[in-house]
C-alpha positions as CSV (number, residue, x, y, z in Angstrom):
1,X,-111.0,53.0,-41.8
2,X,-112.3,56.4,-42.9
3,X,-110.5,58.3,-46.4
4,X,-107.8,60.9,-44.4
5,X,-106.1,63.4,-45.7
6,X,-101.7,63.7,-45.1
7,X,-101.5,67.5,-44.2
8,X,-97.8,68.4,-44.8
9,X,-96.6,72.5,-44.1
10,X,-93.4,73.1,-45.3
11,X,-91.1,76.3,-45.0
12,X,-87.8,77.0,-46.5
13,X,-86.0,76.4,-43.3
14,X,-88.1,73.1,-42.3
15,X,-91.1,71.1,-42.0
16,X,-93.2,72.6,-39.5
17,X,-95.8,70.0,-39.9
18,X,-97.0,66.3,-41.5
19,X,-100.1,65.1,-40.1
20,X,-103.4,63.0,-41.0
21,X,-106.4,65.3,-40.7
22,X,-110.1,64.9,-41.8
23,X,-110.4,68.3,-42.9
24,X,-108.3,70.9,-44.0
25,X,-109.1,74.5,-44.1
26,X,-106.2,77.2,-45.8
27,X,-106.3,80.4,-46.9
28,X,-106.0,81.0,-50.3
29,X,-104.6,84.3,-51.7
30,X,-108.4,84.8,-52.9
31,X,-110.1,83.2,-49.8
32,X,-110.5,80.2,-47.6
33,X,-110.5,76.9,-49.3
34,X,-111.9,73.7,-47.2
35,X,-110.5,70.7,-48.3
36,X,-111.8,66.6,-47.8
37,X,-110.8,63.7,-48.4
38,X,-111.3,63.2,-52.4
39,X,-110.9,66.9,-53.3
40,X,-110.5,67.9,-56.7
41,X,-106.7,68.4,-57.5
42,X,-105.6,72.0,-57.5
43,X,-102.7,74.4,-56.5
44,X,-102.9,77.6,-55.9
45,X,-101.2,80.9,-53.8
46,X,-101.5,81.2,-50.5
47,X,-102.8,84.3,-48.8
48,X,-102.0,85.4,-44.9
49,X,-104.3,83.5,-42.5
50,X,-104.9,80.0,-40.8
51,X,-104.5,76.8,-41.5
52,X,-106.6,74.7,-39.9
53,X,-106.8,70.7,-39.4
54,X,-109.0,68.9,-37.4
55,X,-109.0,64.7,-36.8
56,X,-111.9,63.2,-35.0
57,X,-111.9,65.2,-31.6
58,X,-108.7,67.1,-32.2
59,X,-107.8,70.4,-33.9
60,X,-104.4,71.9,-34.5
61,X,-103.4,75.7,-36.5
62,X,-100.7,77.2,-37.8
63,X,-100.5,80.9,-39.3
64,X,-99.0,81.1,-42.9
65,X,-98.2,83.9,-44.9
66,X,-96.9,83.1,-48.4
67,X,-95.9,80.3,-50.9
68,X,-98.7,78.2,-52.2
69,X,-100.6,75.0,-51.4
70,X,-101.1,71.8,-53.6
71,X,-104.2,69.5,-53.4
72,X,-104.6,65.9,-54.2
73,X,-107.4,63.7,-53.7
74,X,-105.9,62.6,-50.2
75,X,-102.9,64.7,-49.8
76,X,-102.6,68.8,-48.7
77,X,-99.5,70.1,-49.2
78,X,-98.4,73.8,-48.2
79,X,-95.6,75.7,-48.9
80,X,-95.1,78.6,-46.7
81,X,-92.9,81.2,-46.9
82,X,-93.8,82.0,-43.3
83,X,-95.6,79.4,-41.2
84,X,-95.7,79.7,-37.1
85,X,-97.2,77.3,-34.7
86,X,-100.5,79.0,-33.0
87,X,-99.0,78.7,-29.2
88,X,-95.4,80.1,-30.3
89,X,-97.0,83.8,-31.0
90,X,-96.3,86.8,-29.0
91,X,-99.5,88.9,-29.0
92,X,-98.1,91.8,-28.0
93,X,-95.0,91.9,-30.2
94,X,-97.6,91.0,-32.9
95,X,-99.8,94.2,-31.6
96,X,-96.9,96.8,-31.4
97,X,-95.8,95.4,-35.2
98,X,-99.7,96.2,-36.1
99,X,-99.7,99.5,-34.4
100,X,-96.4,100.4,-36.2
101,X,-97.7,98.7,-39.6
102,X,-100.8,101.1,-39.6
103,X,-99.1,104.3,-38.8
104,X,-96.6,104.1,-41.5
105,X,-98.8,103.3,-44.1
106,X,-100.8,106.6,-43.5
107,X,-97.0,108.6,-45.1
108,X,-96.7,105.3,-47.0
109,X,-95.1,105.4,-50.3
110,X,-96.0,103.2,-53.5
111,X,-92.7,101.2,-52.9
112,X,-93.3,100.8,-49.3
113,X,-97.0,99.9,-49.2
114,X,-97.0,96.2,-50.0
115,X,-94.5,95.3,-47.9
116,X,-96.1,97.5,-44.7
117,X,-99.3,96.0,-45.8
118,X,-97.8,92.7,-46.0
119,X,-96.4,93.4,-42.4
120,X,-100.0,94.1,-41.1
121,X,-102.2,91.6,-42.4
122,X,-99.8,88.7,-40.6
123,X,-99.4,90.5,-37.6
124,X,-103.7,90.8,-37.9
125,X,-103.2,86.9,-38.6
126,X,-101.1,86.4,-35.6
127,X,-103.4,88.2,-32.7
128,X,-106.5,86.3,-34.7
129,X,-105.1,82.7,-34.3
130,X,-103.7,83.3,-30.6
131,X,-106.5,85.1,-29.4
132,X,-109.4,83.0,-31.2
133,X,-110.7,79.3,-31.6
134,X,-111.7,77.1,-34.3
């Protein structure tokens, strides 16, 4: 049998995922990271994006925002502070929040402009993963 990988997303409220994948792909705080089986340990933040898994013939995503991933040589684990199944996303609620997110950070303040910005890039996250493939 092939090396696998255990893919395990966590969030504070549950554990949205624990599966065996062949490759793991998550998005770092500083960019994508693809992960195999025998990967160098690491941990490190998590930006907004994808994860993505795939296992032989099959691929699965989720959309993350948040927390921070550990790697082992056959393990991924992420923990999410936001993490949302692909086919549970409204586009449209994820397009007005967009819409809203970019006009308020034109009269944005420095206290308010993370957390708009924050608001955008996983609403940007969410139309990407509905609307695209892997």
């Amino acid at each position: 049998m092939a090396e696998r990988l255990r893919l395990d997303v966590v969030t504070p409220r549950c554990r949205v995922l624990e599966c065996r994948a062949d490759e793991v792909r998550i998005p770092g705080a500083l960019g994508e990271l693809g992960i195999l089986p025998g990967h160098t340990p690491l941990l490190t933040s998590l930006g907004t994006g994808e994860v993505k898994w795939s296992d032989g013939d099959s691929t699965g995503r989720l959309v993350v925002q948040g927390g921070i991933a550990e790697v082992q040589p056959h393990a991924v684990t992420v923990l999410a502070t936001i993490a949302e199944a692909v086919d549970e996303i409204d586009v449209e609620s994820a397009r007005l929040v967009a819409a809203e997110a970019r006009e308020a950070l034109k009269s944005a303040s420095a206290d308010e402009f993370f957390e708009l910005d924050a608001a955008l890039r996983l609403a940007e996250a969410r139309i990407s993963a509905a609307i695209g493939s892997y």
